[in-house]
PDB file of N, H, CA, C and O in Angstrom:
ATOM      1  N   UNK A   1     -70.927   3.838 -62.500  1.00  0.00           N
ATOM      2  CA  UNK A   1     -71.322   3.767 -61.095  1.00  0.00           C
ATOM      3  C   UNK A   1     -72.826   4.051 -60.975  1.00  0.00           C
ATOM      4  O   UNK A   1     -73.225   5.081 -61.518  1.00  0.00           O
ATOM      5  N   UNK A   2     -73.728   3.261 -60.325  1.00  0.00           N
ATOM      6  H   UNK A   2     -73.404   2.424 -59.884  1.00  0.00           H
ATOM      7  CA  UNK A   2     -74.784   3.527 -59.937  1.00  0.00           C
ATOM      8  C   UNK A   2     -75.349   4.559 -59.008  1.00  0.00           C
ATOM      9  O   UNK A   2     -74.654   5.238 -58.254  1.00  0.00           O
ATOM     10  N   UNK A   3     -76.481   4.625 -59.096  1.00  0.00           N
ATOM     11  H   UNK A   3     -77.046   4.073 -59.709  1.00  0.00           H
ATOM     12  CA  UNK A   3     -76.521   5.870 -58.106  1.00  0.00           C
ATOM     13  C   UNK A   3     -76.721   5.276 -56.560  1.00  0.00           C
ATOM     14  O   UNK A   3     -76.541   6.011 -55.589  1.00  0.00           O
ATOM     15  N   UNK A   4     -76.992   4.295 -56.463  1.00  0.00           N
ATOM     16  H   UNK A   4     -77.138   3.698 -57.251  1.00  0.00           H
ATOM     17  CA  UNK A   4     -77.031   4.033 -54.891  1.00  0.00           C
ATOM     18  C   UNK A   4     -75.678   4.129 -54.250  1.00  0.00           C
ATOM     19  O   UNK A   4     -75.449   4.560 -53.120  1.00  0.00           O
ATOM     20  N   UNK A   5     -74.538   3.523 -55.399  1.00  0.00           N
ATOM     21  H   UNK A   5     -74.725   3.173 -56.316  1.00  0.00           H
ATOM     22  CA  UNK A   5     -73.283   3.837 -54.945  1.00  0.00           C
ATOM     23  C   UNK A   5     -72.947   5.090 -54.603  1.00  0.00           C
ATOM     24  O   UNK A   5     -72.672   5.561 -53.499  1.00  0.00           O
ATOM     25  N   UNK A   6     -73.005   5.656 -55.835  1.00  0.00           N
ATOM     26  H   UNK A   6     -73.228   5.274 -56.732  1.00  0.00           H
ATOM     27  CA  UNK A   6     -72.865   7.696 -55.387  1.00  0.00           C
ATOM     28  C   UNK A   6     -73.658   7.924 -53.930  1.00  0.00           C
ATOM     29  O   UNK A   6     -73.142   8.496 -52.970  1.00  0.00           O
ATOM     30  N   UNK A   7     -74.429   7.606 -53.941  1.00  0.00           N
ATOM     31  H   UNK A   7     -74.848   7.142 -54.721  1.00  0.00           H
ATOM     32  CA  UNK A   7     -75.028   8.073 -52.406  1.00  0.00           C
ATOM     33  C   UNK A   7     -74.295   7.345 -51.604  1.00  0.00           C
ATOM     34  O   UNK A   7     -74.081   8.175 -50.721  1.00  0.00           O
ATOM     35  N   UNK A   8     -73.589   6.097 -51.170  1.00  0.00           N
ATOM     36  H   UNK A   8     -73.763   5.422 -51.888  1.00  0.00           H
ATOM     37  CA  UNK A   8     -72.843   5.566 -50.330  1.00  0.00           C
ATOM     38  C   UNK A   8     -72.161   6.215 -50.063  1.00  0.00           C
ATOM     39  O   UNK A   8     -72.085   6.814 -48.991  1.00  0.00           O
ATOM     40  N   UNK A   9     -71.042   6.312 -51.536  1.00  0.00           N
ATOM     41  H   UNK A   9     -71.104   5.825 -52.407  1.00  0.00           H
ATOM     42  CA  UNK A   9     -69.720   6.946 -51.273  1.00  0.00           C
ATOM     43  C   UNK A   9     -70.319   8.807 -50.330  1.00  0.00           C
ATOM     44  O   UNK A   9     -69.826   9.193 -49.271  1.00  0.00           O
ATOM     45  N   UNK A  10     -71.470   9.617 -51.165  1.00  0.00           N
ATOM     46  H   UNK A  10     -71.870   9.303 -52.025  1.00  0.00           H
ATOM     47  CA  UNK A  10     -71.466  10.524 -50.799  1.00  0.00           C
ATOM     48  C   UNK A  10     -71.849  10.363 -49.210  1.00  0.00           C
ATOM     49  O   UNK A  10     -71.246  11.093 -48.423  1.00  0.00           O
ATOM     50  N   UNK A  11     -72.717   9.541 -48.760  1.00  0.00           N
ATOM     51  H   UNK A  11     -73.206   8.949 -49.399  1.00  0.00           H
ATOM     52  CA  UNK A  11     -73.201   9.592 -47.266  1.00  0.00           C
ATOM     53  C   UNK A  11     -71.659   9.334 -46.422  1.00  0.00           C
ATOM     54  O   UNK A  11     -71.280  10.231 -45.669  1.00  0.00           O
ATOM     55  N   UNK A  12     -71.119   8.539 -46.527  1.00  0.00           N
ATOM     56  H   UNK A  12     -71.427   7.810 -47.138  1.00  0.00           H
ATOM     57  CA  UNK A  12     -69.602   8.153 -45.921  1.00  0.00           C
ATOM     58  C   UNK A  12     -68.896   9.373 -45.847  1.00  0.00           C
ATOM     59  O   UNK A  12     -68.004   9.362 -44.998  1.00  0.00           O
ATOM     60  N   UNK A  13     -69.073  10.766 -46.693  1.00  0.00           N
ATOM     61  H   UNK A  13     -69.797  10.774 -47.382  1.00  0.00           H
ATOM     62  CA  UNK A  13     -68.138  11.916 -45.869  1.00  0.00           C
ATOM     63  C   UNK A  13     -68.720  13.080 -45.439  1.00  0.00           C
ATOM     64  O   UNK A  13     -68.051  14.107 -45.323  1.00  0.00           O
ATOM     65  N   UNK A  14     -70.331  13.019 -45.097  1.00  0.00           N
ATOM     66  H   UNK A  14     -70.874  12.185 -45.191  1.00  0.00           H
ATOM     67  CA  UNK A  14     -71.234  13.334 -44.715  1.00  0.00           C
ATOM     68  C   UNK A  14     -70.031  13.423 -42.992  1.00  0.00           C
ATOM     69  O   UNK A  14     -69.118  12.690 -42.611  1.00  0.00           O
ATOM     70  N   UNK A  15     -70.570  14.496 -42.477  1.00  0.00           N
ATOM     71  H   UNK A  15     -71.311  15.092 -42.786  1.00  0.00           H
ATOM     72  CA  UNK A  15     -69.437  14.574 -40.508  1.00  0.00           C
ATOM     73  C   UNK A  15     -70.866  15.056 -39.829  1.00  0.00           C
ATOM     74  O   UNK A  15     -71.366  16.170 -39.984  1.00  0.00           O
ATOM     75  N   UNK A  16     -71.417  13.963 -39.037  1.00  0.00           N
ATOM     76  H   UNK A  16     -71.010  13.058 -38.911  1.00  0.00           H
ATOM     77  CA  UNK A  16     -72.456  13.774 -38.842  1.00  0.00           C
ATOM     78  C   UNK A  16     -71.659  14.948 -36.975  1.00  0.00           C
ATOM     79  O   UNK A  16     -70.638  14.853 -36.293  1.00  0.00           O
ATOM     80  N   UNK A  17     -72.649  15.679 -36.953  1.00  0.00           N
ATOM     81  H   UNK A  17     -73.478  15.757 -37.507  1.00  0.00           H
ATOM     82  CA  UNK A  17     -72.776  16.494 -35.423  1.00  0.00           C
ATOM     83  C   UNK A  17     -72.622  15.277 -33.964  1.00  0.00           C
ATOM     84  O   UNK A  17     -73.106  14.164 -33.757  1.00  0.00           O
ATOM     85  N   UNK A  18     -71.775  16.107 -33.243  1.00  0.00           N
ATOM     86  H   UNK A  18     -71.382  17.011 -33.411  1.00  0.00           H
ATOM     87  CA  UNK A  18     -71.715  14.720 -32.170  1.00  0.00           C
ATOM     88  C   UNK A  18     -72.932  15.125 -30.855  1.00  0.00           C
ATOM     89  O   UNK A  18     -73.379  16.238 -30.579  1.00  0.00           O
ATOM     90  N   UNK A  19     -73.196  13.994 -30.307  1.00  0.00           N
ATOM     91  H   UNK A  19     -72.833  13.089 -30.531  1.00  0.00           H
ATOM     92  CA  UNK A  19     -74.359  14.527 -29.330  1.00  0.00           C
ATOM     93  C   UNK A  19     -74.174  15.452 -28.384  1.00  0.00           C
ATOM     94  O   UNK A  19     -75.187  15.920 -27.863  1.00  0.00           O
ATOM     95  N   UNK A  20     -72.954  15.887 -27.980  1.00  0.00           N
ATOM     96  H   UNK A  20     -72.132  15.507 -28.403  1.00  0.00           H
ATOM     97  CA  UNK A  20     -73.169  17.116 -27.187  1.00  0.00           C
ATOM     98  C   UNK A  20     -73.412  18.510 -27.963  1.00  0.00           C
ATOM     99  O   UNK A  20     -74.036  19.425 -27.427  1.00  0.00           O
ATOM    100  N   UNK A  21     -72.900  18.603 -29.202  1.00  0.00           N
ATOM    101  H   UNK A  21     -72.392  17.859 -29.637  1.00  0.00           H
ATOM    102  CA  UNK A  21     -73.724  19.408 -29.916  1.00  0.00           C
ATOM    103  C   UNK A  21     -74.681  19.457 -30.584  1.00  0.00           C
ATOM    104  O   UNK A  21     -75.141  20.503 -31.043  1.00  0.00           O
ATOM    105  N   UNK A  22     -75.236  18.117 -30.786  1.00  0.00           N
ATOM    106  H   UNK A  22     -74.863  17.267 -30.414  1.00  0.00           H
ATOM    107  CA  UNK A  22     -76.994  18.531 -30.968  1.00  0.00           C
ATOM    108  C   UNK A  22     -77.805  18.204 -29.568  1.00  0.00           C
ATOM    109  O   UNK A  22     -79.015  18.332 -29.755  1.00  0.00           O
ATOM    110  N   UNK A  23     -77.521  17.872 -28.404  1.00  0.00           N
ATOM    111  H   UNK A  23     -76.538  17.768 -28.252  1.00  0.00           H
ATOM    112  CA  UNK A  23     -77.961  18.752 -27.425  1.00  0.00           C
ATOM    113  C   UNK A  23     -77.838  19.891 -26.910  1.00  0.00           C
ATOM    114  O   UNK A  23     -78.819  20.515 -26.504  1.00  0.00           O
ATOM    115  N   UNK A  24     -76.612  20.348 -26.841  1.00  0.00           N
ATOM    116  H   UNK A  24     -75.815  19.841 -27.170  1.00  0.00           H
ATOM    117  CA  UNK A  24     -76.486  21.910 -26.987  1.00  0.00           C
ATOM    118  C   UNK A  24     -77.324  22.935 -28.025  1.00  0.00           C
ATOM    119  O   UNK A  24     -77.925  23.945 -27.658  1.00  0.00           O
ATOM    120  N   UNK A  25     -77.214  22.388 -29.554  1.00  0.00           N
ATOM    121  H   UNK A  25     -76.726  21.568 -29.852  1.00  0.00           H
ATOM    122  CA  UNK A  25     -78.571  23.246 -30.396  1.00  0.00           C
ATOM    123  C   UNK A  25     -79.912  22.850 -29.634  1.00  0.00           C
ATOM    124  O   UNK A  25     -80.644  23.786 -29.310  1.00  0.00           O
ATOM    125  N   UNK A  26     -80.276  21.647 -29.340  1.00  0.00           N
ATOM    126  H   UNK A  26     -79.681  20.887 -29.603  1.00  0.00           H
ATOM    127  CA  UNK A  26     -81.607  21.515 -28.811  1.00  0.00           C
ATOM    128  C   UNK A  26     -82.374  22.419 -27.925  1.00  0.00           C
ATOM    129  O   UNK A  26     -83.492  22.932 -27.976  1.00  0.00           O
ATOM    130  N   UNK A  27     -81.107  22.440 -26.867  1.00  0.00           N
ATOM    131  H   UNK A  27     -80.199  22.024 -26.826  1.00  0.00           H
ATOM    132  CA  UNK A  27     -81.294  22.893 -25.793  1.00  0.00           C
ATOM    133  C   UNK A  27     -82.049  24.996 -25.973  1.00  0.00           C
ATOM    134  O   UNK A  27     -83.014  25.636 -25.557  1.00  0.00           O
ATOM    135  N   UNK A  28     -80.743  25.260 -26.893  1.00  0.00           N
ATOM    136  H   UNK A  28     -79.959  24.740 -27.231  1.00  0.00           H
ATOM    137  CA  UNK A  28     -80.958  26.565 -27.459  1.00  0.00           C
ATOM    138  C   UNK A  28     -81.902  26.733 -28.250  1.00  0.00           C
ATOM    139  O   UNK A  28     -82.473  27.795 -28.001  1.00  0.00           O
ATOM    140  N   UNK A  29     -82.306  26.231 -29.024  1.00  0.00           N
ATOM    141  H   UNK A  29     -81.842  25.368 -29.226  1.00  0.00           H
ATOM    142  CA  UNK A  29     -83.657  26.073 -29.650  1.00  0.00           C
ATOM    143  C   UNK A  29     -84.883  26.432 -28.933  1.00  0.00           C
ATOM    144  O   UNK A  29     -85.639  27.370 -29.182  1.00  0.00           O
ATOM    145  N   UNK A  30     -85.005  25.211 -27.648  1.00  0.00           N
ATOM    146  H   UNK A  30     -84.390  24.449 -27.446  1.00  0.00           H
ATOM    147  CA  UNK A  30     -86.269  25.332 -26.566  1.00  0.00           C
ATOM    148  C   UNK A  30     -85.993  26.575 -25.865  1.00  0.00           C
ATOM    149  O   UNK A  30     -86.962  27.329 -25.952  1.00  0.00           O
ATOM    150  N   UNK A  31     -85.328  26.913 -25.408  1.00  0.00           N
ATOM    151  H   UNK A  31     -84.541  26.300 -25.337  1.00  0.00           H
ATOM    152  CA  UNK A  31     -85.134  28.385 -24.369  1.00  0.00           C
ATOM    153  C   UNK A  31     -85.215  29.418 -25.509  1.00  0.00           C
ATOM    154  O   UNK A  31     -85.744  30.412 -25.012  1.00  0.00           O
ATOM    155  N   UNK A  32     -84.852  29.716 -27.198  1.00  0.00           N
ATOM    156  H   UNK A  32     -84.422  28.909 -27.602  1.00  0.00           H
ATOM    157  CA  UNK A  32     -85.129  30.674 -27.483  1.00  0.00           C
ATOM    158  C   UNK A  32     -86.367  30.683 -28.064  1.00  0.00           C
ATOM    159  O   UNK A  32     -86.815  31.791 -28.361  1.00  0.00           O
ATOM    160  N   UNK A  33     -87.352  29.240 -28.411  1.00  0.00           N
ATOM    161  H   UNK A  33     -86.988  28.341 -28.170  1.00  0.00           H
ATOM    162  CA  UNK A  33     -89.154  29.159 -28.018  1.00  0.00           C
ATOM    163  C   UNK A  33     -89.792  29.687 -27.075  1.00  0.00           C
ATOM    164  O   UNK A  33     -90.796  30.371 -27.273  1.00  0.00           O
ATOM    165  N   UNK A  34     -89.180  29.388 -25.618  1.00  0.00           N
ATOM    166  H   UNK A  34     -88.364  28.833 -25.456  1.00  0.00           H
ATOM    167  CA  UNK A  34     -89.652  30.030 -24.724  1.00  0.00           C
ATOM    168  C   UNK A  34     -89.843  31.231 -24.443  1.00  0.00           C
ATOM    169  O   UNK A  34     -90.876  31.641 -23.914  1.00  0.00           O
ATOM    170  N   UNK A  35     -88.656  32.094 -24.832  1.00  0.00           N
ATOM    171  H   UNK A  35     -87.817  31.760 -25.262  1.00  0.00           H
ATOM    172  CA  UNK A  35     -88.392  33.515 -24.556  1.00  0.00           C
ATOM    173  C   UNK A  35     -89.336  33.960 -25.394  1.00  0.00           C
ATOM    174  O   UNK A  35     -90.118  34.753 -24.869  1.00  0.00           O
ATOM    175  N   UNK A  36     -89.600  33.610 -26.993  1.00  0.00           N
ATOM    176  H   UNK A  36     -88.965  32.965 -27.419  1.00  0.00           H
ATOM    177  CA  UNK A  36     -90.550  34.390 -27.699  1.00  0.00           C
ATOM    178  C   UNK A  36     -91.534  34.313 -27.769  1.00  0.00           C
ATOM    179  O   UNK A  36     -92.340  35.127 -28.220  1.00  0.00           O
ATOM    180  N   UNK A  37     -91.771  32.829 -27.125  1.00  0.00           N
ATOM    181  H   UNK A  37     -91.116  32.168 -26.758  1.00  0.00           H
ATOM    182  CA  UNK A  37     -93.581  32.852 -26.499  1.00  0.00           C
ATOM    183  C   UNK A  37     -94.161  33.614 -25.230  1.00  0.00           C
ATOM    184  O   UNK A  37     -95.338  33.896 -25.003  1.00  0.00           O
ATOM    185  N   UNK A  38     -93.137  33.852 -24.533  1.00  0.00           N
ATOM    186  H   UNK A  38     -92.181  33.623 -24.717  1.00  0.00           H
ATOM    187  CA  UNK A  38     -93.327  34.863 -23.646  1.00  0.00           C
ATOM    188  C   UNK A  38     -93.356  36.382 -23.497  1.00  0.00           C
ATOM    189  O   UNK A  38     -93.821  37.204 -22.707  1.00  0.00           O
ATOM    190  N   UNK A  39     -92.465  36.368 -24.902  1.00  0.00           N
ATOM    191  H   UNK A  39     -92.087  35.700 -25.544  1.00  0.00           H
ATOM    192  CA  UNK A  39     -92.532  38.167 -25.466  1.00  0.00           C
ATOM    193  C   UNK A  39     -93.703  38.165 -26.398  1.00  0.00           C
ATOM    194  O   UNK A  39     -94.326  39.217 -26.538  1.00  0.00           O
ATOM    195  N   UNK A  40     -94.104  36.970 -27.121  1.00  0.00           N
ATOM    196  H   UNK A  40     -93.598  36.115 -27.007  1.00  0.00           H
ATOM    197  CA  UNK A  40     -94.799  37.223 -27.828  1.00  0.00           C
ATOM    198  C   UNK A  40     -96.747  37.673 -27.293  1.00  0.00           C
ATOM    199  O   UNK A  40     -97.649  38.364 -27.767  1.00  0.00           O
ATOM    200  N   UNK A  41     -96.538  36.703 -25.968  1.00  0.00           N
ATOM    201  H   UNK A  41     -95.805  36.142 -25.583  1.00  0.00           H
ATOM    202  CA  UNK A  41     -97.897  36.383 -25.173  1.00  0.00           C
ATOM    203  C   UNK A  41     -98.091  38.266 -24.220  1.00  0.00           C
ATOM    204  O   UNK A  41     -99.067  38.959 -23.933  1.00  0.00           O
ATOM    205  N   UNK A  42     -97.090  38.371 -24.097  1.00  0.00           N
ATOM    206  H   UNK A  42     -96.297  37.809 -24.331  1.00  0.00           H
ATOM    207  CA  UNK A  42     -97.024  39.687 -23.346  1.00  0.00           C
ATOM    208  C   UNK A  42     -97.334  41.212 -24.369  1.00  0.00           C
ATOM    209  O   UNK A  42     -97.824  42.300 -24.064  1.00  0.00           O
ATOM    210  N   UNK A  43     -96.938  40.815 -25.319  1.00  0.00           N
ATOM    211  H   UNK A  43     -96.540  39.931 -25.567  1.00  0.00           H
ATOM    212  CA  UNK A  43     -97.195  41.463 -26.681  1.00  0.00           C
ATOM    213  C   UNK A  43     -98.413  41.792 -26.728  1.00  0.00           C
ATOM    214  O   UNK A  43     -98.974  42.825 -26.363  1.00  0.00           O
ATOM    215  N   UNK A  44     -98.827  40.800 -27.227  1.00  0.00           N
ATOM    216  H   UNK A  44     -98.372  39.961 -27.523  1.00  0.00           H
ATOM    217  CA  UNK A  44    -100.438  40.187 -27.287  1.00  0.00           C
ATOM    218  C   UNK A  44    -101.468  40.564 -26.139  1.00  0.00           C
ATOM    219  O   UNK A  44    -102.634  40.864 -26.399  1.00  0.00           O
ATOM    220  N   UNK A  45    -100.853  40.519 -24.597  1.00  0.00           N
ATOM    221  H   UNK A  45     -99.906  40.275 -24.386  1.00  0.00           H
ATOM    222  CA  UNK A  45    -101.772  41.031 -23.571  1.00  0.00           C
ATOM    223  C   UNK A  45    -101.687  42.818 -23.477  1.00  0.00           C
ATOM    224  O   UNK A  45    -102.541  43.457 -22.862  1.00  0.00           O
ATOM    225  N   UNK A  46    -100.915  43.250 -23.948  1.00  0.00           N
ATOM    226  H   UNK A  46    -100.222  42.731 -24.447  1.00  0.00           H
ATOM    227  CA  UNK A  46    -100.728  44.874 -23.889  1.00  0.00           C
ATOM    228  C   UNK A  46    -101.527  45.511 -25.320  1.00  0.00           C
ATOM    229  O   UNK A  46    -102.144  46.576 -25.350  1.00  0.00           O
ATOM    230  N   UNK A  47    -101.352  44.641 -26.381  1.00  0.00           N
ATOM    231  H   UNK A  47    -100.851  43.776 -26.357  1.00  0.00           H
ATOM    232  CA  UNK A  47    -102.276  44.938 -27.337  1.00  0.00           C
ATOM    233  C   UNK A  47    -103.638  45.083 -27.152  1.00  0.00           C
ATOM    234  O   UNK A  47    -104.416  45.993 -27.438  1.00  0.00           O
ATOM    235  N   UNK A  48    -103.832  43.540 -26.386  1.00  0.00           N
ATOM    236  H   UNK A  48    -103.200  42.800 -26.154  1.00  0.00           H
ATOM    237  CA  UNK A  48    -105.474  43.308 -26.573  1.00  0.00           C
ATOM    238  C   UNK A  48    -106.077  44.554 -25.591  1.00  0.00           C
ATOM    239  O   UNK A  48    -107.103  45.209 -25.780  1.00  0.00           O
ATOM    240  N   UNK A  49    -104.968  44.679 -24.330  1.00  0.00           N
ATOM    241  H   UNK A  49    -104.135  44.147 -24.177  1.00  0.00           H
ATOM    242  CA  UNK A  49    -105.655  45.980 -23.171  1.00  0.00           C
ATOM    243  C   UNK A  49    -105.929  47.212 -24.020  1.00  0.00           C
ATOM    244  O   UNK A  49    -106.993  47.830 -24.068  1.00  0.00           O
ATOM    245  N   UNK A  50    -104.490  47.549 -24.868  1.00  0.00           N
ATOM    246  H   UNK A  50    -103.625  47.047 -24.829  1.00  0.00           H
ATOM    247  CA  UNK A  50    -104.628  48.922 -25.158  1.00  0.00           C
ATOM    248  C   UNK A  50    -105.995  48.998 -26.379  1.00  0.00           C
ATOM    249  O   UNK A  50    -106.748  49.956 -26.559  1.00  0.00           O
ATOM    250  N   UNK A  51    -105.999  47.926 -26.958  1.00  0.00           N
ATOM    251  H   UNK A  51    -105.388  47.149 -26.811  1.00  0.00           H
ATOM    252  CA  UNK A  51    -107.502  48.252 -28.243  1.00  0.00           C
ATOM    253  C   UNK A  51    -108.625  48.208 -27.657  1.00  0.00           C
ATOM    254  O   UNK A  51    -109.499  48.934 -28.131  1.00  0.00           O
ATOM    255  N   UNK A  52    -109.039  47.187 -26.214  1.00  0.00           N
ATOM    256  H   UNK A  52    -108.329  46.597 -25.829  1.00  0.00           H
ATOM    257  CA  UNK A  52    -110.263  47.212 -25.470  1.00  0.00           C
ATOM    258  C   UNK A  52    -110.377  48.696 -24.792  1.00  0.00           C
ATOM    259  O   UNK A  52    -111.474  49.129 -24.440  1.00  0.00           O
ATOM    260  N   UNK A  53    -109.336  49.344 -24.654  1.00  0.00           N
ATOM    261  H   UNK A  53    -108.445  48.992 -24.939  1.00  0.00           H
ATOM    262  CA  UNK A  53    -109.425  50.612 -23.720  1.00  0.00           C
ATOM    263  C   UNK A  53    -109.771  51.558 -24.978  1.00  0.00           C
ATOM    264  O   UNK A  53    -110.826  52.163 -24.787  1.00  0.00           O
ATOM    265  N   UNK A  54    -109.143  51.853 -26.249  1.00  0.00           N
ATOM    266  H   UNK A  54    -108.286  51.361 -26.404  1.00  0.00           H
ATOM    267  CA  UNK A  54    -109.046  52.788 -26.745  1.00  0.00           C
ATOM    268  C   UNK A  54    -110.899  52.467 -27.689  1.00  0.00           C
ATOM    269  O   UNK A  54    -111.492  53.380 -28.264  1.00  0.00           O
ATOM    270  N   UNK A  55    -111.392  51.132 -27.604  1.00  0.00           N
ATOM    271  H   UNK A  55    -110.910  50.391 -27.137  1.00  0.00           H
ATOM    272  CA  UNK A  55    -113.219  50.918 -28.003  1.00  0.00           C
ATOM    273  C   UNK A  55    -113.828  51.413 -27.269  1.00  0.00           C
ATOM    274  O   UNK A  55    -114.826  52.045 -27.615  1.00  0.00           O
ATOM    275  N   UNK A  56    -113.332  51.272 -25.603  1.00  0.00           N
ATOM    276  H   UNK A  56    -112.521  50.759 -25.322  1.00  0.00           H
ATOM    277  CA  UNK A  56    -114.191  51.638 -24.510  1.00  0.00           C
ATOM    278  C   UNK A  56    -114.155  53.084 -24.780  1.00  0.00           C
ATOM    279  O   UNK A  56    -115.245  53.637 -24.934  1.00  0.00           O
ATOM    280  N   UNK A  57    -112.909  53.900 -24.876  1.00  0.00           N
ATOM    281  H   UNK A  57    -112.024  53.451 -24.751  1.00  0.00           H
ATOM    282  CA  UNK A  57    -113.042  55.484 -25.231  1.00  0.00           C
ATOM    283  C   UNK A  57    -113.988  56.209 -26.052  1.00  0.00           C
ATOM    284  O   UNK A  57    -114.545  57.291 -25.863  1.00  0.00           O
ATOM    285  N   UNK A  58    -114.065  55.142 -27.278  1.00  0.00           N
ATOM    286  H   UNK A  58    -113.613  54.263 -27.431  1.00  0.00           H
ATOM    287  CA  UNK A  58    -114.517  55.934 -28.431  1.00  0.00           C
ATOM    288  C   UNK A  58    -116.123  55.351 -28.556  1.00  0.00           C
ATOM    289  O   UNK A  58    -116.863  55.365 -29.540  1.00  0.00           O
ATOM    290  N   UNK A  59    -116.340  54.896 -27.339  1.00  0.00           N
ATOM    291  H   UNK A  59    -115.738  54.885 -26.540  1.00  0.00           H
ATOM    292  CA  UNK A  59    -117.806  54.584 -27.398  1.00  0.00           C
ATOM    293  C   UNK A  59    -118.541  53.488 -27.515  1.00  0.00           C
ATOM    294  O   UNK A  59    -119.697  53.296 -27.140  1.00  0.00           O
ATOM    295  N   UNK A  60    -117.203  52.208 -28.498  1.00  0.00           N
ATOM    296  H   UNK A  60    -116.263  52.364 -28.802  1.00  0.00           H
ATOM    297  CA  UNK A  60    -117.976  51.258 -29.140  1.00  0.00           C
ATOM    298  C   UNK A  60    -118.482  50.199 -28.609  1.00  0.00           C
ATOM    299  O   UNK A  60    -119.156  49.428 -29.292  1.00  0.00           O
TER     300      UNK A  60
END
């Protein structure tokens, strides 16, 4: 058997996801991007305050 065959036979029992569940992962995917760009951005703005405050303290 050739190998293009082996890949036939193997792709044929391949159970390909049906579209309401790879819109459902999609969907979950983008909303849990969102959430961590938003924890992450908020992160990031409490950092940058607290190191500009604690330069301004110490003089620099």
């Amino acid at each position: 058997m050739s190998l293009f065959q082996d890949v036939r036979k193997e792709y044929s029992k391949v159970q390909w996801p049906k579209k309401k569940e790879i819109i459902s992962s999609t969907v979950w995917v983008v909303v849990m991007a969102v959430i961590l760009s938003i924890y992450l951005g908020v992160f990031d703005l409490i950092a940058t305050r607290l190191l500009k405050n604690l330069v301004s303290l110490f003089g620099g």
